[in-house]
PLY file of the C-alpha trace (Angstrom):
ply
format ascii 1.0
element vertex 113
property float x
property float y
property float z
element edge 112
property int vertex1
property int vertex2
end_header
0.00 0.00 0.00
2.25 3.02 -1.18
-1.13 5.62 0.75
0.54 7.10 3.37
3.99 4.65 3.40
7.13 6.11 4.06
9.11 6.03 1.41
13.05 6.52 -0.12
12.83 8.04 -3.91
16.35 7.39 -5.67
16.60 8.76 -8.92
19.23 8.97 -11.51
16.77 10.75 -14.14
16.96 14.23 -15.99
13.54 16.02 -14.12
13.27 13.75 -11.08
10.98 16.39 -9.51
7.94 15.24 -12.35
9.16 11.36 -10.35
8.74 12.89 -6.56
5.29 14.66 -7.43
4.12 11.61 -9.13
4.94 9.54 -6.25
3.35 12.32 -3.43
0.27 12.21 -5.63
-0.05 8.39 -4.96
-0.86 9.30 -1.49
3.30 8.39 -0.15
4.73 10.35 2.48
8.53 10.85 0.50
10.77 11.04 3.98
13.91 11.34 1.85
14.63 11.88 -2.21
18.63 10.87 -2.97
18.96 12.34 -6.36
21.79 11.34 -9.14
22.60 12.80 -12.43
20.86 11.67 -15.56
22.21 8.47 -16.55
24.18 8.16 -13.13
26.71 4.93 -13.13
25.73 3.36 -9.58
29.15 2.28 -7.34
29.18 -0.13 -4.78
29.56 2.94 -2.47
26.18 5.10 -3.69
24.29 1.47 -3.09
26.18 1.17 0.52
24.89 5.17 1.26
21.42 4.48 -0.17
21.14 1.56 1.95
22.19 3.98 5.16
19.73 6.57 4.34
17.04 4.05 4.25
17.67 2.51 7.25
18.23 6.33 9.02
15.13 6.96 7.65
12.90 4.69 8.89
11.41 4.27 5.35
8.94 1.97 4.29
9.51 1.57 0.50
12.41 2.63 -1.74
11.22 3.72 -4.71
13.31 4.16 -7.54
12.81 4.19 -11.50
12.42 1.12 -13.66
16.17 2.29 -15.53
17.54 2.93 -12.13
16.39 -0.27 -10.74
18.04 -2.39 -13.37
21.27 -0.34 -12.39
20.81 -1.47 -8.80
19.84 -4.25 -8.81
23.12 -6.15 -8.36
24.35 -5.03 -5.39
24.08 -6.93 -2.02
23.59 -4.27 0.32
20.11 -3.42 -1.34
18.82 -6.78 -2.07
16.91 -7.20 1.51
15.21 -3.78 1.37
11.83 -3.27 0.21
12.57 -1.83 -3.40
9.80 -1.06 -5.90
10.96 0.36 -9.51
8.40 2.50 -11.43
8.70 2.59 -15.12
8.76 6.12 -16.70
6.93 6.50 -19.83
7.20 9.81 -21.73
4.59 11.20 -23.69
4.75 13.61 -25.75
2.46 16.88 -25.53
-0.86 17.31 -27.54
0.42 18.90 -30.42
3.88 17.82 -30.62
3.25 16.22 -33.78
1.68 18.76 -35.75
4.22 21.32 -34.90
7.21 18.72 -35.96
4.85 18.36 -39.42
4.99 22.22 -39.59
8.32 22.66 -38.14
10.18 20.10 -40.82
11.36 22.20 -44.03
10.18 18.99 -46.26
7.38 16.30 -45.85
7.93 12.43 -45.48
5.57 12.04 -48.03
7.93 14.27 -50.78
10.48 12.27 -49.86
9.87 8.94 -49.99
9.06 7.21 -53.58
0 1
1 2
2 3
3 4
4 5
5 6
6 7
7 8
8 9
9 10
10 11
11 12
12 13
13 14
14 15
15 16
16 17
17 18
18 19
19 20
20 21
21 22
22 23
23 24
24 25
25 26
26 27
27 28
28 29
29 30
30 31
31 32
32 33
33 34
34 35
35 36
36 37
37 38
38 39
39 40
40 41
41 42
42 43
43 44
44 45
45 46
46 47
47 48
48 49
49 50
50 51
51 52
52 53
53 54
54 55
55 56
56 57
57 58
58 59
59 60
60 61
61 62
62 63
63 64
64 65
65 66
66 67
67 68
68 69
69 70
70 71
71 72
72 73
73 74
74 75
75 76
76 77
77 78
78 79
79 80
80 81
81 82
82 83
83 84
84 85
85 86
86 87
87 88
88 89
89 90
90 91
91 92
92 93
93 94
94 95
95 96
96 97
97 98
98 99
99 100
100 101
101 102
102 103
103 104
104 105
105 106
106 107
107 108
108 109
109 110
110 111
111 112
């Protein structure tokens, strides 16, 4: 039940405060948000300080992203913690595709035989 856990976010994403809002609108109760750079390259030693602040915490659930997750997912220290991953899926905005159409000098259509 993520209503009113207490939970870790770790995030190695570009906009991880979209990731935090999402989670706070499920209801959780974030008591801690350990944010890496996009793309971040976990070490045995950001898995052994995650693990820390969890504990310090008193945190329910860590919460991290789907890409993240598969990142740390190997290491030992983490393995016995309550660790959800939430995939990301970006969408792109209403109109996106008819300002590309209008944006792009030439049309697929001219282009291909």
């Amino acid at each position: 039940q993520l209503r009113s856990a207490k939970v870790v976010l770790v995030s190695g994403i570009a906009q991880p405060e979209r990731f935090h809002h999402m989670i706070q609108t499920l209801g959780a109760q974030v008591v801690h948000t350990m944010r890496f750079s996009d793309h971040y390259n976990y070490r045995a030693n950001d898995a052994e300080h995650i693990a820390h602040t969890f504990a310090q915490t008193r945190g329910d659930l860590l919460i991290t992203t789907s890409k993240d997750a598969v990142k740390l997912r190997n290491f030992e220290c983490l393995a016995q913690l309550p660790c959800f991953a939430l995939e990301i899926v970006a969408a792109p905005a209403e109109n996106f595709f008819s300002a590309l159409q209008t944006a792009l000098p030439v049309r697929a259509e001219h282009v291909l035989p």
